[in-house]
N, C-alpha and C positions, 0 to 999 in steps of 0.2 A: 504493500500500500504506500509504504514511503516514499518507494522508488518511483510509482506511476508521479505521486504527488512532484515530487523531483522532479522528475521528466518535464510535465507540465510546466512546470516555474520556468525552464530552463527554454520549455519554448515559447512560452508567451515570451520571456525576456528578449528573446530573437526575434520575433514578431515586431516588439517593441522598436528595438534598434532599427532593423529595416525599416519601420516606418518613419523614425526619424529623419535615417538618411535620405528618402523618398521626399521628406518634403525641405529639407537644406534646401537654401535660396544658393544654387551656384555661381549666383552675378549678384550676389552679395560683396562689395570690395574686401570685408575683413574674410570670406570667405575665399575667393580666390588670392589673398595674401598668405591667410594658411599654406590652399593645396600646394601654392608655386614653393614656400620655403620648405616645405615636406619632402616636395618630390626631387628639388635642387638637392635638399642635405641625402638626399638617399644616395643620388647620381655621387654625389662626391665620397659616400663612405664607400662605395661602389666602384670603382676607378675602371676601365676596359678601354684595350689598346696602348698605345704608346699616345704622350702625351699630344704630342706635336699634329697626330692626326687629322685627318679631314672628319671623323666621327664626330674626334673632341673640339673640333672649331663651330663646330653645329652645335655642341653642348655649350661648348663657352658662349655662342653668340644670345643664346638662352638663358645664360647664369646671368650676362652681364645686363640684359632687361630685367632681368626679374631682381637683380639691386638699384636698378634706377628707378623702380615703382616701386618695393619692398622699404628702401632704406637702411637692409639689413646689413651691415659691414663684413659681417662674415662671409660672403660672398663675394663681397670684393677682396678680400684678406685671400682669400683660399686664390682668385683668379690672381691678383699680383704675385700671391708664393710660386703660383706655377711659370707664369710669364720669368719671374728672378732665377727658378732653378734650369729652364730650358735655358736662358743667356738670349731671351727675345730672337731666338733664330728657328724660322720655318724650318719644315723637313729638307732633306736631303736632295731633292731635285727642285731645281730651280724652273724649269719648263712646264713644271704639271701642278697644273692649278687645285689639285686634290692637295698639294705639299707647301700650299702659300697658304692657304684658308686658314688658317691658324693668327696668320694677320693681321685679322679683322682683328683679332681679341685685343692684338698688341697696340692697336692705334687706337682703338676707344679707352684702353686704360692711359697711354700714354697723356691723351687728352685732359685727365684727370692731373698730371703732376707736372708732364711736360720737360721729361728726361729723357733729351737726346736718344740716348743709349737704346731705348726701349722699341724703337723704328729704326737704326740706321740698318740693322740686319736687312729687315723689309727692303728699304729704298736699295742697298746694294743688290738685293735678289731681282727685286722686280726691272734694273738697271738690264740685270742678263736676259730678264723674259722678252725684253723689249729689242734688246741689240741682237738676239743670237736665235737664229732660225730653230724651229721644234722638231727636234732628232727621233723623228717617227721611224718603229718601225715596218718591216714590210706588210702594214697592214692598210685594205681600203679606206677605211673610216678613219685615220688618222689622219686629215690632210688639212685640218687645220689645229691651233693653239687648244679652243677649246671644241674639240670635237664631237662631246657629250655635252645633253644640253643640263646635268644635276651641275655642271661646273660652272653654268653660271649664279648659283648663289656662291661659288668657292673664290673664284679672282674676281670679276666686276666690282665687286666692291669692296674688294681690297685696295683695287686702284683707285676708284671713286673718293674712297674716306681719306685715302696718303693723299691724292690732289688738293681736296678740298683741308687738309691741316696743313700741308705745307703752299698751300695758293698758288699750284704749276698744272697749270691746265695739260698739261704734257699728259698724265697720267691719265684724266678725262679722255682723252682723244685717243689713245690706245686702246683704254677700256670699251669706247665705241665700236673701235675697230674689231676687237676681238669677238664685244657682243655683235653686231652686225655678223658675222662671218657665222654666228651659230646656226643666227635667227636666219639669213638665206638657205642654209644647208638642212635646218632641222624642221624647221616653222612650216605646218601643214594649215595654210588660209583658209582651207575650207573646214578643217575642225577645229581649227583656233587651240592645235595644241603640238606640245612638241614632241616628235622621237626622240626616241634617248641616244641613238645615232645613227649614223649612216645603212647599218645591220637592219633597222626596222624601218627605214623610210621605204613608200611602196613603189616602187618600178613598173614599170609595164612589159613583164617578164614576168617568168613562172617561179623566181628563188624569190619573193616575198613572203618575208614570217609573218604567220596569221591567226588569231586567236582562235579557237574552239566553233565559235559562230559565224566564223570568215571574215571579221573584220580586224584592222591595222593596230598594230599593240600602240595603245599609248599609257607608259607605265606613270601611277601615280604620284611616288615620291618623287620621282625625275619631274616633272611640271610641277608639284606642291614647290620644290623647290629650284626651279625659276619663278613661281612666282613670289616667292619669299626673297630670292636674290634680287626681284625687280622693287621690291619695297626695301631692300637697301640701300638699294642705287638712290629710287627717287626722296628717301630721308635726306638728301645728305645733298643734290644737286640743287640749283638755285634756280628760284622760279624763272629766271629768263636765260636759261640757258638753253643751248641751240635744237639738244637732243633730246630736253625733257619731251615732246609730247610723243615722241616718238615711244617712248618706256611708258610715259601715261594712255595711248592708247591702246599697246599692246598688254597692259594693266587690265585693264576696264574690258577688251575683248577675250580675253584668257577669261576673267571672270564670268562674263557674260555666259560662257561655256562648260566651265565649272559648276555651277549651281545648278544647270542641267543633270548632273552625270551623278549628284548627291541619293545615295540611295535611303531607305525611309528611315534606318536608323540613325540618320546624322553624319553616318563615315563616310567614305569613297572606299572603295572597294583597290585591290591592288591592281590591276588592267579597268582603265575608264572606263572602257567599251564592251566590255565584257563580264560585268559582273556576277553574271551565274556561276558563270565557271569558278570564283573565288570567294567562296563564302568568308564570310564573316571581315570586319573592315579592317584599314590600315592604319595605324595610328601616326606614321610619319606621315606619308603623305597628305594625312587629313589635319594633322596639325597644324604642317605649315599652310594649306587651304585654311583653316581657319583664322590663324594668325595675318593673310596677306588680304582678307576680303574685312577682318573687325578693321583693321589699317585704313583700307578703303574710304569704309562707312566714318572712322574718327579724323580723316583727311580732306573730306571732301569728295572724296572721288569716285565711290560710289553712293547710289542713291539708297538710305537708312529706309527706306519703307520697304525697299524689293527684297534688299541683300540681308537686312536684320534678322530673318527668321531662318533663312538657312544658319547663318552662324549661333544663334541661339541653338539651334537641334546640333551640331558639331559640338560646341564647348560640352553639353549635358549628355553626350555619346563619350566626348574624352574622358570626361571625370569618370564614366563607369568602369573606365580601363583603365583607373590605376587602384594598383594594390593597396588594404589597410594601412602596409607601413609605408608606401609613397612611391613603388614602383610600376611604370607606365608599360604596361605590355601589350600586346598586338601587337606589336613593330616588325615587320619583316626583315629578317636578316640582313648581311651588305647582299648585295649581288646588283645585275645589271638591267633587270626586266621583272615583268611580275612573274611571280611566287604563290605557292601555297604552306611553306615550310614555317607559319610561325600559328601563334595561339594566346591567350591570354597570360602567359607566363615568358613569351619571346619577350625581351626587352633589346634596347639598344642605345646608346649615348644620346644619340640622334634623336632620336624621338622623343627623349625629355627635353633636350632642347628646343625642338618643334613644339611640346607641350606648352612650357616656360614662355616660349614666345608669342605663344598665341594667348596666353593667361596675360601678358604686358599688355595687349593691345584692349584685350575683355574688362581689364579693372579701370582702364579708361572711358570705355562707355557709360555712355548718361541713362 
């Protein structure tokens, strides 16, 4: 008799709970100030990869929002100790914009103290990306700098933020050049969205890779993030500059297209076009879609009555994919296309980051 009694207590008490969480206001600001310091202090007890990484420049570009709406210093403490023990030097190849992303991190903190030291690694790396031809090898899709279109949140705005703190437009006009050469090579105008590279662009030939339903793979987190690199770019360029509307309309059209492809739980699915085939959602790629379209709606640039309710179903689909103690899973592994290899307990750097950033954009909403 005790036991049933037992029993009981212990499920009403879980009844209970759930329904608490069930009705948390998630755009609550003291609310999304918790989830983002929960889920940051996890990612950092948590460390994966080598520091220098293209992962960890998606996490750090994540840490370093969610201290500038937080306030919390520990966050900053934690990103400056990493910036001091790496010696502010990107990875290892100076060509591949997976190995500069790390950049980013160094010149928004630089910003804060304004130590030489903390950039000159950058400026001399990006010195090489600029003078010394991209040492591709014997492969098709390599033909240009940034060949894959996830590399443009990695350099674009690396270049952009070193131009715009050091006032040398030099680095803006590369960055164009660079991103222009994606956008010709990758940019499908009729679905307003990018291959991930040369491999999935369709030809008019029979070697076109093609999803389950016969149509054109376009991988999620690869477009989630350009468009999260294109809200770098336009944070940070000045209202009359010559290439802004170019990045604002392919912003506003990428969106346009996006909101379409959002399936009813809030997520994106890991192939746009294809979502049967890939059940259950992606948390990177729907991240940074949420993070790049709240931006939007808090800049102006898109319109709060269309775009508000997609992002509201996105944030309240994230928060159900992170764990009690703060860890964001669904995340598909690295790889280069869509996946089915991940679940509620996949996690990956990247995707709290993607979290983190879209949580900065959410506790600014009115």
């Amino acid at each position: 008799m005790k036991k049933s009694i037992l029993f009981y207590l212990v499920l009403l008490f879980s009844f209970s709970v759930y329904a608490q969480r069930e009705k948390k206001d998630v755009f609550a600001p003291e609310y999304v100030r918790n989830i983002m310091l929960k889920t940051v202090r996890w990612q950092f007890s948590n460390p994966y990869h080598g520091a220098r990484d293209w992962t960890n420049a998606a996490f750090y570009a994540g840490a370093f929002a969610a201290w500038e709406v937080t306030g919390e210093n520990e966050i900053y403490d934690k990103l400056m100790s990493i910036g001091q023990n790496l010696r502010w030097r990107p990875a290892r190849r100076w060509y591949h914009a997976d190995d500069i992303a790390v950049c980013q991190n160094y010149i928004d903190l630089y910003r804060t103290v304004g130590k030489r030291e903390m950039i000159q690694p950058t400026i001399d790396t990006l010195a090489l990306f600029i003078s010394r031809p991209y040492p591709a090898k014997k492969k098709a899709v390599e033909v240009i700098k940034l060949w894959w279109c996830d590399a443009l949140f990695m350099a674009p705005p690396v270049f952009v933020k070193l131009g715009i703190t050091l006032n040398n437009p030099i680095y803006l006009e590369f960055s164009d050049i660079y991103f222009k050469e994606a956008y010709d090579l990758l940019y499908d105008n009729n679905e307003k969205l990018f291959f991930r590279d040369l491999n999935y662009v369709v030809r008019n030939d029979k070697r076109n890779l093609l999803e389950a339903n016969g149509k054109p793979i376009y991988w999620s987190r690869g477009n989630g993030w350009v468009m999260g690199g294109l809200v770098r770019i336009l944070q940070e360029l000045p209202a009359d500059y010559k290439m802004r509307s170019f990045y604002e309309s392919l912003f506003k059209e990428m969106a346009s297209r996006v909101i379409e492809l959002q399936q009813k739980d809030g997520l994106w699915r890991a192939s746009l076009l294809d979502p049967e085939s890939y059940p259950g959602g992606e948390v990177s790629g729907s991240g940074f879609f949420c993070y790049a379209l709240a931006w939007g709606i808090n800049n102006g640039l898109l319109d709060e009555e269309l775009y508000r309710p997609f992002v509201e179903r996105t944030w309240k689909a994230l928060n159900q994919c992170v764990s009690p103690e703060g860890r964001v899973g669904w995340v598909q592994p690295i790889g280069a296309d869509p996946r089915k290899n991940f679940s509620e307990d996949s996690w990956e750097v990247y995707g709290t980051g993607a979290f983190l950033l879209a949580g900065s954009e959410i506790i600014k909403m009115k």
